[in-house]
Structures are given as C-alpha cells and as structure tokens.
N, CA, C and O atoms as CSV, one atom per row, in Angstrom:
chain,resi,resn,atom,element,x,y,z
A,1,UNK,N,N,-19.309,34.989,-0.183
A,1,UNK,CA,C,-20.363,34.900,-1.160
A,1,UNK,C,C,-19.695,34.635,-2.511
A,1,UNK,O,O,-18.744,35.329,-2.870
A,2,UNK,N,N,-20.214,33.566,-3.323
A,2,UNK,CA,C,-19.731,33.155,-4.671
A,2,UNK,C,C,-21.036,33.531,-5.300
A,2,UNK,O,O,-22.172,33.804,-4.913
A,3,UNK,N,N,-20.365,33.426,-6.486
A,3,UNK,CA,C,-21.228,33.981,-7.837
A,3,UNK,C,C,-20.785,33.389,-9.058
A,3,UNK,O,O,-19.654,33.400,-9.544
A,4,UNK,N,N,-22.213,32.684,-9.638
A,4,UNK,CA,C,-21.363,31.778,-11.209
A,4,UNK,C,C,-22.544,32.018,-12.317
A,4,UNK,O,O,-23.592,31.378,-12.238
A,5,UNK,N,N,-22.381,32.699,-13.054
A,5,UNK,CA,C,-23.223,33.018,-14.336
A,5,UNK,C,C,-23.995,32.004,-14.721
A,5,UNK,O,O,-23.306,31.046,-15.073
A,6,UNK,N,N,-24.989,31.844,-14.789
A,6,UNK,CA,C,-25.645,30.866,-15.691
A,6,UNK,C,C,-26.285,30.552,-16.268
A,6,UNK,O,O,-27.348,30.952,-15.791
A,7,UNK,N,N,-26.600,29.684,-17.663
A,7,UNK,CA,C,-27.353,30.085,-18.761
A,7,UNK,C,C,-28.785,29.687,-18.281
A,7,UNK,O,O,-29.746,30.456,-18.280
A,8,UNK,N,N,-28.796,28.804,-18.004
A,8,UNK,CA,C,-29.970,28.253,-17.384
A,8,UNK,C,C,-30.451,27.257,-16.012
A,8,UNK,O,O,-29.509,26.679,-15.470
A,9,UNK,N,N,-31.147,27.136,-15.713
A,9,UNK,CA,C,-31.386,26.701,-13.776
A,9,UNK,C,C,-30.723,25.175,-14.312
A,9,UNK,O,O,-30.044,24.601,-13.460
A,10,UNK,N,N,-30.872,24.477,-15.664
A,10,UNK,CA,C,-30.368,23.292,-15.173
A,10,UNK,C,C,-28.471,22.864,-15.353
A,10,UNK,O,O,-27.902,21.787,-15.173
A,11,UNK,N,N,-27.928,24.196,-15.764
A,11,UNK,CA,C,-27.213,24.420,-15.149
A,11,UNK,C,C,-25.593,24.877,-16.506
A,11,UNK,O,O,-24.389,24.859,-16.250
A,12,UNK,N,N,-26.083,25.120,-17.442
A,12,UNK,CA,C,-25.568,25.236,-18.360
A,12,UNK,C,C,-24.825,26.842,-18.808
A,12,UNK,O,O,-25.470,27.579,-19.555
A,13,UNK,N,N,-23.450,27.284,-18.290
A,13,UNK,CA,C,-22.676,28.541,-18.416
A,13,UNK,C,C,-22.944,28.837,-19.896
A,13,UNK,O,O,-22.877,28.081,-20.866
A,14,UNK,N,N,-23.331,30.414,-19.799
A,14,UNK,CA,C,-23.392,31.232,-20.973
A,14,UNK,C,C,-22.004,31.403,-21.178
A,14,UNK,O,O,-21.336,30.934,-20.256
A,15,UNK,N,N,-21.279,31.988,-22.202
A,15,UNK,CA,C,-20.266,32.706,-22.044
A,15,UNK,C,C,-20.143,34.156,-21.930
A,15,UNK,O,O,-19.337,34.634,-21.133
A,16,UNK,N,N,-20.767,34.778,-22.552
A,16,UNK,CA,C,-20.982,36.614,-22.023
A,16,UNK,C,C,-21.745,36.810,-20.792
A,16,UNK,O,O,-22.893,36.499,-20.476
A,17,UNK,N,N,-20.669,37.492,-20.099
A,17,UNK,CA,C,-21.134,37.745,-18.880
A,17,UNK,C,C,-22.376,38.163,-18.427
A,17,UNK,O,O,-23.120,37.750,-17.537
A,18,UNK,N,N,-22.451,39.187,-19.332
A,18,UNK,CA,C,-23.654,40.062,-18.996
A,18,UNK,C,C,-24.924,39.799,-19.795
A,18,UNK,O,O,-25.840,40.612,-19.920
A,19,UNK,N,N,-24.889,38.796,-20.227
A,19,UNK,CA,C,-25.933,37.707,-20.740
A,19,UNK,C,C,-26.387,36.632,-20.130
A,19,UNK,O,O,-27.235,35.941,-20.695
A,20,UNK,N,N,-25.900,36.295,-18.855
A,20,UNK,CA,C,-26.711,35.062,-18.611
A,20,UNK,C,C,-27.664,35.438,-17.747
A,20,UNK,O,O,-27.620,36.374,-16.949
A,21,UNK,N,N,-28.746,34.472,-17.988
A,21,UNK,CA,C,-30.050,34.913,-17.547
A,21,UNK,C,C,-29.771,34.576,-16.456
A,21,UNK,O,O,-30.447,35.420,-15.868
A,22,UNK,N,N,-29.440,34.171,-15.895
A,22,UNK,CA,C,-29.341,33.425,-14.066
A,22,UNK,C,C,-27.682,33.380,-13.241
A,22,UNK,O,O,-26.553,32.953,-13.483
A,23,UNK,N,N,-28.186,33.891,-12.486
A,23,UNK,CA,C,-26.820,33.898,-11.389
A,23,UNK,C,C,-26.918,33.058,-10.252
A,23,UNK,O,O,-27.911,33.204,-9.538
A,24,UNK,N,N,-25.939,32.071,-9.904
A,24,UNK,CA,C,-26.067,31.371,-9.026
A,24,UNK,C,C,-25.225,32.251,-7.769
A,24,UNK,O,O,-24.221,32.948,-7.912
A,25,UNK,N,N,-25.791,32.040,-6.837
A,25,UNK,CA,C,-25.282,32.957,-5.138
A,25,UNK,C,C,-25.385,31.843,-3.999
A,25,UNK,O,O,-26.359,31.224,-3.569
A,26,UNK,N,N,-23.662,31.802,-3.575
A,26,UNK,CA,C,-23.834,30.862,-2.762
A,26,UNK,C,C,-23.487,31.840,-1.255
A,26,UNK,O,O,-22.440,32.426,-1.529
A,27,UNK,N,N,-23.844,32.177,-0.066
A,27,UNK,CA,C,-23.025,32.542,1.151
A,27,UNK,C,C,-22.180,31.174,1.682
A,27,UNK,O,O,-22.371,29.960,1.743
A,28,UNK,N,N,-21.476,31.825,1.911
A,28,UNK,CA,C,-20.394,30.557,2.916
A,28,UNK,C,C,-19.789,31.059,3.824
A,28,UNK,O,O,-18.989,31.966,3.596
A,29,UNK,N,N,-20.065,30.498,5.346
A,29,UNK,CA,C,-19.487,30.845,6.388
A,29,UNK,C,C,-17.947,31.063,6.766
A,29,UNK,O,O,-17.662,30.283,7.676
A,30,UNK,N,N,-17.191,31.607,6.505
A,30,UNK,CA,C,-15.526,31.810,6.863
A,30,UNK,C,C,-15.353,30.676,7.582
A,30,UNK,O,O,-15.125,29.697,6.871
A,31,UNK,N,N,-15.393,30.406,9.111
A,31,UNK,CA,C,-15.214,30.500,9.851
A,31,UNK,C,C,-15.080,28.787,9.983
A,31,UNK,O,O,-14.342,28.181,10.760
A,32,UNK,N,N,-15.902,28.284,9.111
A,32,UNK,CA,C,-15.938,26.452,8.859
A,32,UNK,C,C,-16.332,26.160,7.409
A,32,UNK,O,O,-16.570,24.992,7.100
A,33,UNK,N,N,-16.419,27.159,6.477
A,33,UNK,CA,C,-16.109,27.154,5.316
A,33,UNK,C,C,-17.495,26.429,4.764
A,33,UNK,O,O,-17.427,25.858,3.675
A,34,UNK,N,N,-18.821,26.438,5.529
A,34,UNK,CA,C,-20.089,25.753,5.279
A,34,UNK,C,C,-20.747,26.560,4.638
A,34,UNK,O,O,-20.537,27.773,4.642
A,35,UNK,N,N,-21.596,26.003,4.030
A,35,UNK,CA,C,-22.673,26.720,3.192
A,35,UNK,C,C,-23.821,27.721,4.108
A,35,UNK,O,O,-24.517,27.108,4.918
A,36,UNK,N,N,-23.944,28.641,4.035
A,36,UNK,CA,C,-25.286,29.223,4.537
A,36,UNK,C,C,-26.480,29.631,3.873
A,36,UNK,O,O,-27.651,29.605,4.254
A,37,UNK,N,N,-26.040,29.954,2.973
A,37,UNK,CA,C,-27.258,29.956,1.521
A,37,UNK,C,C,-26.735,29.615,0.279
A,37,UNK,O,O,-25.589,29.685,-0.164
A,38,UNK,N,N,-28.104,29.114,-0.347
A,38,UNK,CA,C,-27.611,28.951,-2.213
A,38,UNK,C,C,-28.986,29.389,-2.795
A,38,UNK,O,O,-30.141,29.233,-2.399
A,39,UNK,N,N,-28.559,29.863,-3.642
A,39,UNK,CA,C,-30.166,30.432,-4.505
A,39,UNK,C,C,-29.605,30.532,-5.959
A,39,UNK,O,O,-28.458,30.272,-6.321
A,40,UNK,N,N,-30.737,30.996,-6.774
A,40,UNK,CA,C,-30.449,31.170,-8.305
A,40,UNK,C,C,-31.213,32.758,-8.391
A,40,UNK,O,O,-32.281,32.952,-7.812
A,41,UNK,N,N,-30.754,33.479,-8.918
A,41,UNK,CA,C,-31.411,34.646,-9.229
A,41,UNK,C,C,-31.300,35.021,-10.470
A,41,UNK,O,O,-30.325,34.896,-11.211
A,42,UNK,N,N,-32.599,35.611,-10.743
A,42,UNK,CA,C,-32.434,36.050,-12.692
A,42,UNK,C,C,-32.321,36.863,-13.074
A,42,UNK,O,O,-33.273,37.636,-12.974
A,43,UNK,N,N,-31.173,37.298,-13.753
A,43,UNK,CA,C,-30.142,38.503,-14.228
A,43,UNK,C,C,-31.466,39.854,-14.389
A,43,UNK,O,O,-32.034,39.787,-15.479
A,44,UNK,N,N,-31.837,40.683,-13.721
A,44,UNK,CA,C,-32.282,41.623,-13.911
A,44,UNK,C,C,-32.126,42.704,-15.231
A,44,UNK,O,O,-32.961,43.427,-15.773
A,45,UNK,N,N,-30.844,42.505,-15.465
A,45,UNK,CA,C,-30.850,43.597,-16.741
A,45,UNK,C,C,-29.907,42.439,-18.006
A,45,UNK,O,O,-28.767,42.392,-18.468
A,46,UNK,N,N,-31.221,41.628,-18.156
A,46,UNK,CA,C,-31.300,40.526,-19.416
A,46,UNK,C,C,-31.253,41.353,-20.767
A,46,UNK,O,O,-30.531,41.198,-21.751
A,47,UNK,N,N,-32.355,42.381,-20.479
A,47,UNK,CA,C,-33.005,43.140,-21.437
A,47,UNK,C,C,-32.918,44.160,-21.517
A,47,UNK,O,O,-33.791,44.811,-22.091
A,48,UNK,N,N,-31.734,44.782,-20.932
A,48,UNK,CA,C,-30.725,46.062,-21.575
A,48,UNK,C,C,-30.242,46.254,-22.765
A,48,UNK,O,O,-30.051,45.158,-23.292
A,49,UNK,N,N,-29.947,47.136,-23.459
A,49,UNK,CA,C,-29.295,46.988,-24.729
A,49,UNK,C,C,-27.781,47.297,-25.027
A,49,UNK,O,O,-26.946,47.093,-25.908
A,50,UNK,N,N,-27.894,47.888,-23.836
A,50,UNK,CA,C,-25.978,48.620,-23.980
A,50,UNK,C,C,-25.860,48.076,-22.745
A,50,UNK,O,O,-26.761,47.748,-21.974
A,51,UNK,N,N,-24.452,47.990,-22.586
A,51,UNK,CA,C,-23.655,47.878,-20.984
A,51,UNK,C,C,-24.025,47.015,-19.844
A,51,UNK,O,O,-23.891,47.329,-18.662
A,52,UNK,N,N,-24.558,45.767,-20.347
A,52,UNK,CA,C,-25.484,44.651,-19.572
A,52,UNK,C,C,-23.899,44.331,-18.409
A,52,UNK,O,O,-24.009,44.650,-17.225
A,53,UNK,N,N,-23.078,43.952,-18.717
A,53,UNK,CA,C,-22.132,43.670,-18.158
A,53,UNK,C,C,-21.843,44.474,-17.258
A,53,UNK,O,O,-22.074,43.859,-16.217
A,54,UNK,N,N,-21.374,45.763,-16.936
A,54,UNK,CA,C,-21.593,46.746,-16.448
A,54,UNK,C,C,-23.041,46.883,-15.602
A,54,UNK,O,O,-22.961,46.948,-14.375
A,55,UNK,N,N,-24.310,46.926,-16.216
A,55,UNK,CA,C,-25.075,46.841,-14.825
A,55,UNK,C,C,-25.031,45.469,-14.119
A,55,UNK,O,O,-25.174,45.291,-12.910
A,56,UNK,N,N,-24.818,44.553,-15.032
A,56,UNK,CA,C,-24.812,43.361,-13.653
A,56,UNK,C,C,-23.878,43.347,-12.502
A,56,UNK,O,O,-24.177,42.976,-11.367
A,57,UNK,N,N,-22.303,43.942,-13.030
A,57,UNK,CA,C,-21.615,44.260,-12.046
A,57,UNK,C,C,-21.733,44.879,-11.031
A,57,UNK,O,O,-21.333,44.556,-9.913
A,58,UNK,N,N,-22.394,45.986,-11.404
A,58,UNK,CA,C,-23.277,46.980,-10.092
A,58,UNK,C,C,-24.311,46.048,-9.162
A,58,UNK,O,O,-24.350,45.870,-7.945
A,59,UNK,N,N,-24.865,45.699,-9.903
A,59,UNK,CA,C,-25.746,44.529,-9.378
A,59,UNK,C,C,-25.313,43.200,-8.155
A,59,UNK,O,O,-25.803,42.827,-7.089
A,60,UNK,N,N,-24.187,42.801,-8.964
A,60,UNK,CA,C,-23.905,41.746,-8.144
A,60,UNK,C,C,-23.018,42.353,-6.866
A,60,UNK,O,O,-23.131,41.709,-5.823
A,61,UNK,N,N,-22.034,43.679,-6.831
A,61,UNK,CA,C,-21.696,44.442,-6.223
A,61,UNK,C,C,-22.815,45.195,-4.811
A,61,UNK,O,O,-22.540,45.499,-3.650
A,62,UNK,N,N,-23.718,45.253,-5.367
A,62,UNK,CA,C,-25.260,45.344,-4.259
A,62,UNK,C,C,-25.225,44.371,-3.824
A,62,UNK,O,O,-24.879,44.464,-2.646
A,63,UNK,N,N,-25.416,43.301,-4.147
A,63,UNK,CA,C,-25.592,42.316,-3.111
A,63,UNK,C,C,-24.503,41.569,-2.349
A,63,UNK,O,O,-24.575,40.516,-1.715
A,64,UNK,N,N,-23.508,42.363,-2.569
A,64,UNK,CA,C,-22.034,41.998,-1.615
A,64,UNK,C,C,-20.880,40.976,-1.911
A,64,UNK,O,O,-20.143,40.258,-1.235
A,65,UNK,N,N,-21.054,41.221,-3.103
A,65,UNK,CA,C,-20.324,39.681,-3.263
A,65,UNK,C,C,-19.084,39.709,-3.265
A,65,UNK,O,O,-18.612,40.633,-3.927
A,66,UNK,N,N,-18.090,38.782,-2.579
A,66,UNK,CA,C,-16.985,39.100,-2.437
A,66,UNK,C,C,-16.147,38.323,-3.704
A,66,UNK,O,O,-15.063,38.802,-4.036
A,67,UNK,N,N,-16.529,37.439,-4.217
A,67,UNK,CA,C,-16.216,36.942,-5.545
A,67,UNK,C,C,-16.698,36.448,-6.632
A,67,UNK,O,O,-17.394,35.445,-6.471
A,68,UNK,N,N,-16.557,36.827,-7.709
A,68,UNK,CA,C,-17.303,35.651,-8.412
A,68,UNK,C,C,-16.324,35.298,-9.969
A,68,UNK,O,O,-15.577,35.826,-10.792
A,69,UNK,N,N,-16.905,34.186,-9.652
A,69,UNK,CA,C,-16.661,32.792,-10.770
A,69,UNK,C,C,-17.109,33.281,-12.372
A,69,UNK,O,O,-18.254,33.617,-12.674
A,70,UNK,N,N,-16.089,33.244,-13.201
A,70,UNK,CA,C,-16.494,33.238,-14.545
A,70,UNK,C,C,-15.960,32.045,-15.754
A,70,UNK,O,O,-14.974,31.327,-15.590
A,71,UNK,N,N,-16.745,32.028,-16.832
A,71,UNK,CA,C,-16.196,31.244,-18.141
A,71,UNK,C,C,-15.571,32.215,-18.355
A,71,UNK,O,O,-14.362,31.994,-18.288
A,72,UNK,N,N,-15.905,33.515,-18.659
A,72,UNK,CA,C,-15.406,34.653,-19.359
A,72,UNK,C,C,-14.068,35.509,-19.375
A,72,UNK,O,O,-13.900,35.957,-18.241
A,73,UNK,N,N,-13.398,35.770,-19.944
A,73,UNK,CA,C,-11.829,36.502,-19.430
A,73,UNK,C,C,-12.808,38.031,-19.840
A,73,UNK,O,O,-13.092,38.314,-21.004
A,74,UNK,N,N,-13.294,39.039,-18.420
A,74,UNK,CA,C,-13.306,39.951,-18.824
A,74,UNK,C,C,-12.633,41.071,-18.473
A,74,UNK,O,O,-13.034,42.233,-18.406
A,75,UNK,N,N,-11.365,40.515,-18.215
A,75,UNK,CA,C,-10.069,41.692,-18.248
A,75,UNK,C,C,-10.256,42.772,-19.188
A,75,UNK,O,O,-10.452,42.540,-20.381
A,76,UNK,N,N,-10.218,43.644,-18.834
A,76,UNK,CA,C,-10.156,44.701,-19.601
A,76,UNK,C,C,-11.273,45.642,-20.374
A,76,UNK,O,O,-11.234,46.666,-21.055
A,77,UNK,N,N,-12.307,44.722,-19.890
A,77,UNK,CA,C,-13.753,45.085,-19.967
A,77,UNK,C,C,-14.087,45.804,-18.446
A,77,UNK,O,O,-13.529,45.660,-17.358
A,78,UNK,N,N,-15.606,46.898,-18.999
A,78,UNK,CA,C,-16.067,47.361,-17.738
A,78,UNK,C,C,-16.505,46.331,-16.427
A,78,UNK,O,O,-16.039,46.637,-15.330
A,79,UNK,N,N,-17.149,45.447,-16.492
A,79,UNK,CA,C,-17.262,44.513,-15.268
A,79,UNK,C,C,-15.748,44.276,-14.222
A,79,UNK,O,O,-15.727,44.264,-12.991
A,80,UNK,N,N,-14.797,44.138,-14.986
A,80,UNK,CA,C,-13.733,43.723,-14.351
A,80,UNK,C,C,-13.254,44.883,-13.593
A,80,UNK,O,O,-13.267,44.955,-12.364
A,81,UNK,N,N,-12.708,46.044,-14.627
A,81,UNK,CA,C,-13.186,47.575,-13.742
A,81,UNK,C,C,-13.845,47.835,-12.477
A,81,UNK,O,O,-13.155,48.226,-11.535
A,82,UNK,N,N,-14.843,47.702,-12.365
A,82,UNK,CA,C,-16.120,47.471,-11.525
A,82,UNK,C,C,-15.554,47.145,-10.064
A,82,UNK,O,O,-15.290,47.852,-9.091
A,83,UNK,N,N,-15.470,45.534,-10.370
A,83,UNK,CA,C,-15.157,44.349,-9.743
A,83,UNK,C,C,-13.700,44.937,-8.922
A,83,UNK,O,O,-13.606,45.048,-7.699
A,84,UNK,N,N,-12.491,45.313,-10.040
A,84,UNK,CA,C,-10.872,45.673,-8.936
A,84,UNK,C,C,-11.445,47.122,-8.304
A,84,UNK,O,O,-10.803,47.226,-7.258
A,85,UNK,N,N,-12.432,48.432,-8.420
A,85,UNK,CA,C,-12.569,49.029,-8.226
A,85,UNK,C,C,-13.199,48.052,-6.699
A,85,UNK,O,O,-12.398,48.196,-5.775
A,86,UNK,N,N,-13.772,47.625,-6.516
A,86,UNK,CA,C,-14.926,47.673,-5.602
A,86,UNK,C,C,-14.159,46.033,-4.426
A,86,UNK,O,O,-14.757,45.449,-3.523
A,87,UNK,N,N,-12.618,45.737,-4.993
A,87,UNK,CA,C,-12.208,44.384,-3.963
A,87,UNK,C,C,-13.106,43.348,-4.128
A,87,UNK,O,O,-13.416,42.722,-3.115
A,88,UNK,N,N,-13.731,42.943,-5.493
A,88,UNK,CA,C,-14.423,41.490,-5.514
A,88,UNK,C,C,-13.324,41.146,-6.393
A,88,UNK,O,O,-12.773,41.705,-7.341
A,89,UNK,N,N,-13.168,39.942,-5.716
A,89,UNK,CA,C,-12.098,38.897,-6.575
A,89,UNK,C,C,-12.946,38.138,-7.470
A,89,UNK,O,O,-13.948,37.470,-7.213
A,90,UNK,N,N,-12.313,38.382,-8.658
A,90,UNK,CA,C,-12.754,36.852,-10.175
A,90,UNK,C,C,-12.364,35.711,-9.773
A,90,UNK,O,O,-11.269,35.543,-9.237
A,91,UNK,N,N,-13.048,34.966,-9.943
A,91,UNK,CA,C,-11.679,33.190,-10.735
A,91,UNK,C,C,-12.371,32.661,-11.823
A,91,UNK,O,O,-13.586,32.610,-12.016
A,92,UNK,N,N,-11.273,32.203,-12.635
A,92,UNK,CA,C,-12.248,31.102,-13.608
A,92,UNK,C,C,-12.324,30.360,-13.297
A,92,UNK,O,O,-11.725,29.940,-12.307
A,93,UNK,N,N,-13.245,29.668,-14.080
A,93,UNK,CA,C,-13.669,28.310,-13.853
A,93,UNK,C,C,-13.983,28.110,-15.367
A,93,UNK,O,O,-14.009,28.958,-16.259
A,94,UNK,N,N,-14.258,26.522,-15.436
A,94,UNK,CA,C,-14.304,25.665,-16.357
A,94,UNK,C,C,-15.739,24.954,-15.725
A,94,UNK,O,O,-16.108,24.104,-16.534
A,95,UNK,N,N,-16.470,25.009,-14.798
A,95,UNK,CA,C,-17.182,24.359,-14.360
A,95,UNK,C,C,-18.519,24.714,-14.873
A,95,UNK,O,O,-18.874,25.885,-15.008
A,96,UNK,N,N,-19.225,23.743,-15.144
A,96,UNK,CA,C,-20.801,23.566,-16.002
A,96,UNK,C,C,-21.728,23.823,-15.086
A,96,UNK,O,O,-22.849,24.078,-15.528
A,97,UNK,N,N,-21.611,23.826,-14.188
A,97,UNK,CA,C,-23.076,24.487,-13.375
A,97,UNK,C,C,-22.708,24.774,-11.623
A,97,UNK,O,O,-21.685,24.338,-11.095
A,98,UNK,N,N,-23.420,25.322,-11.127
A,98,UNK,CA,C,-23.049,25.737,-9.636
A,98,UNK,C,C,-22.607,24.573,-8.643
A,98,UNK,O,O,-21.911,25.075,-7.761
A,99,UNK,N,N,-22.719,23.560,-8.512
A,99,UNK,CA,C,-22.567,22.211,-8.005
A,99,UNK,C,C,-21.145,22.251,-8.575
A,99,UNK,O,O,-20.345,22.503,-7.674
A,100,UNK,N,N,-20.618,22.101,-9.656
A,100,UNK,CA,C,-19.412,21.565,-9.973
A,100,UNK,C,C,-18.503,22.795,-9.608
A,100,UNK,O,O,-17.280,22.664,-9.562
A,101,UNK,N,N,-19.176,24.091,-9.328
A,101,UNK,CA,C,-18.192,25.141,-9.075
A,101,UNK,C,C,-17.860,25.090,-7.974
A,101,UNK,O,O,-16.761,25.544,-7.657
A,102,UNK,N,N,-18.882,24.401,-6.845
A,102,UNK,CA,C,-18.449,24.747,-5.418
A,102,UNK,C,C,-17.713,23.412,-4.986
A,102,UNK,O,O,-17.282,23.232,-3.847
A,103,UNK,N,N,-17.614,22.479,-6.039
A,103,UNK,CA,C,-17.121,21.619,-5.786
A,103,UNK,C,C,-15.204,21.964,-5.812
A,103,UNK,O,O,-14.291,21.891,-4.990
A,104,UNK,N,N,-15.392,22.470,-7.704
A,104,UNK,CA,C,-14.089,23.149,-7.743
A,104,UNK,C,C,-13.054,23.904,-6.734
A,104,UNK,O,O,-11.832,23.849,-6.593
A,105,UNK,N,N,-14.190,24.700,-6.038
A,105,UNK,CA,C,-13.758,25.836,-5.750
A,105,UNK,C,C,-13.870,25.471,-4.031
A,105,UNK,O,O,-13.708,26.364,-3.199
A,106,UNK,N,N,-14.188,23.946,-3.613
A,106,UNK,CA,C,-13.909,23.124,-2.084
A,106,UNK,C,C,-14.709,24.009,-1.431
A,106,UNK,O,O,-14.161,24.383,-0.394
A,107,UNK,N,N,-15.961,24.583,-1.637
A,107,UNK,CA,C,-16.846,25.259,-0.888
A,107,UNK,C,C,-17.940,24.096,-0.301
A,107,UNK,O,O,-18.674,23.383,-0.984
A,108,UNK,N,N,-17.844,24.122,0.867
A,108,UNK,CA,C,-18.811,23.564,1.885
A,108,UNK,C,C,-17.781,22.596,2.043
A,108,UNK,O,O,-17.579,22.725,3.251
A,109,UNK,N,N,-17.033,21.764,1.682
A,109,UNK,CA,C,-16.114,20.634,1.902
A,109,UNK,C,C,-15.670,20.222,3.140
A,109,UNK,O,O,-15.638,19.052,3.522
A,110,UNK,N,N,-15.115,21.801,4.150
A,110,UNK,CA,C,-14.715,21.483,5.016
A,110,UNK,C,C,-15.883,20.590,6.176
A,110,UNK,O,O,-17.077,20.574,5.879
A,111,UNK,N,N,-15.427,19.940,7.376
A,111,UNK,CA,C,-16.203,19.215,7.987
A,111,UNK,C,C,-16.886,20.027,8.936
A,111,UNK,O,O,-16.128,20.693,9.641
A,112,UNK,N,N,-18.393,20.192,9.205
A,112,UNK,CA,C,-18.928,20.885,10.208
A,112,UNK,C,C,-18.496,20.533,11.942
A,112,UNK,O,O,-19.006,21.190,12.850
C-alpha cells in the first residue's frame, strides 16, 4: 500500500504533511507488483488545530499502510516518529500527483 499527500484530486502536492486535504492510496499486489486498488481519500483531520500531522499518521497507520510517499522531510517531526515506531517506510518524491508517483516509484509496471 502507497500513500502520496495531496493538495487537490487534480493532482497538485501540498507541502505540509498534515495539511493536505487528500491522500492518494494505492494497494499493490507483491507477488506481480500490479495494482489492486487506487482511490483518493480526504484527510479527515483537515480541521484540527494542533497535531494534524500526528493524527493523520495514526490515520494512515489504520489503514495499513506500509509506505508512504512525501514532498516533506518530516524527520524529526511527530509523523515520522509514528511512522519508524509502527515499520511504515517514507520515500520522497518530487512527483506532482499520484500517476507520476507510481510511475516513479515502477508500481504496476511489472507485466501481468
């Protein structure tokens, strides 16, 4: 399961983590490296005032994710905490919307 912050559905990265209204969630099968789901979901705690970063981590941590994709270096911040506490791996990326991440990141690529 990947995960890439995003500012908006047409596909534009926020840079604070715990600010973007939309999270892109991809599943991908191990096993042939194919896609099994992709969806967009909208950051539930948009409209927190303290520690947005921190509940999204919990958040995205509920729904299992074994990694996710950031603009953001949040080393040393609570999310990242979170994240080495709980075995979800980060990566950055440079990539502008979920398409160019899974492209980056050779998800679905392999041949069925």
């Amino acid at each position: 399961m990947e995960i890439l912050t995003r500012e908006q559905r047409n596909g534009k990265n926020r840079t604070h983590f715990g600010e973007a209204p939309y999270f892109g969630l991809v599943t991908v099968r191990t096993s042939d490296d194919q896609i099994e789901h992709r969806e967009i979901l909208a950051n539930p705690h948009l409209q927190v005032e303290k520690a947005k970063g921190i509940h999204v981590g919990e958040w995205l941590m509920g729904l299992k994710a074994d990694v996710v994709l950031l603009r953001e270096d949040i080393q040393g911040k609570g999310p990242a905490y979170l994240f080495a506490d709980a075995g979800v791996e980060t990566r950055p990326t440079r990539a502008k919307n979920l398409t160019e991440a899974m492209v980056e990141q050779k998800v679905g690529m392999s041949p069925a």
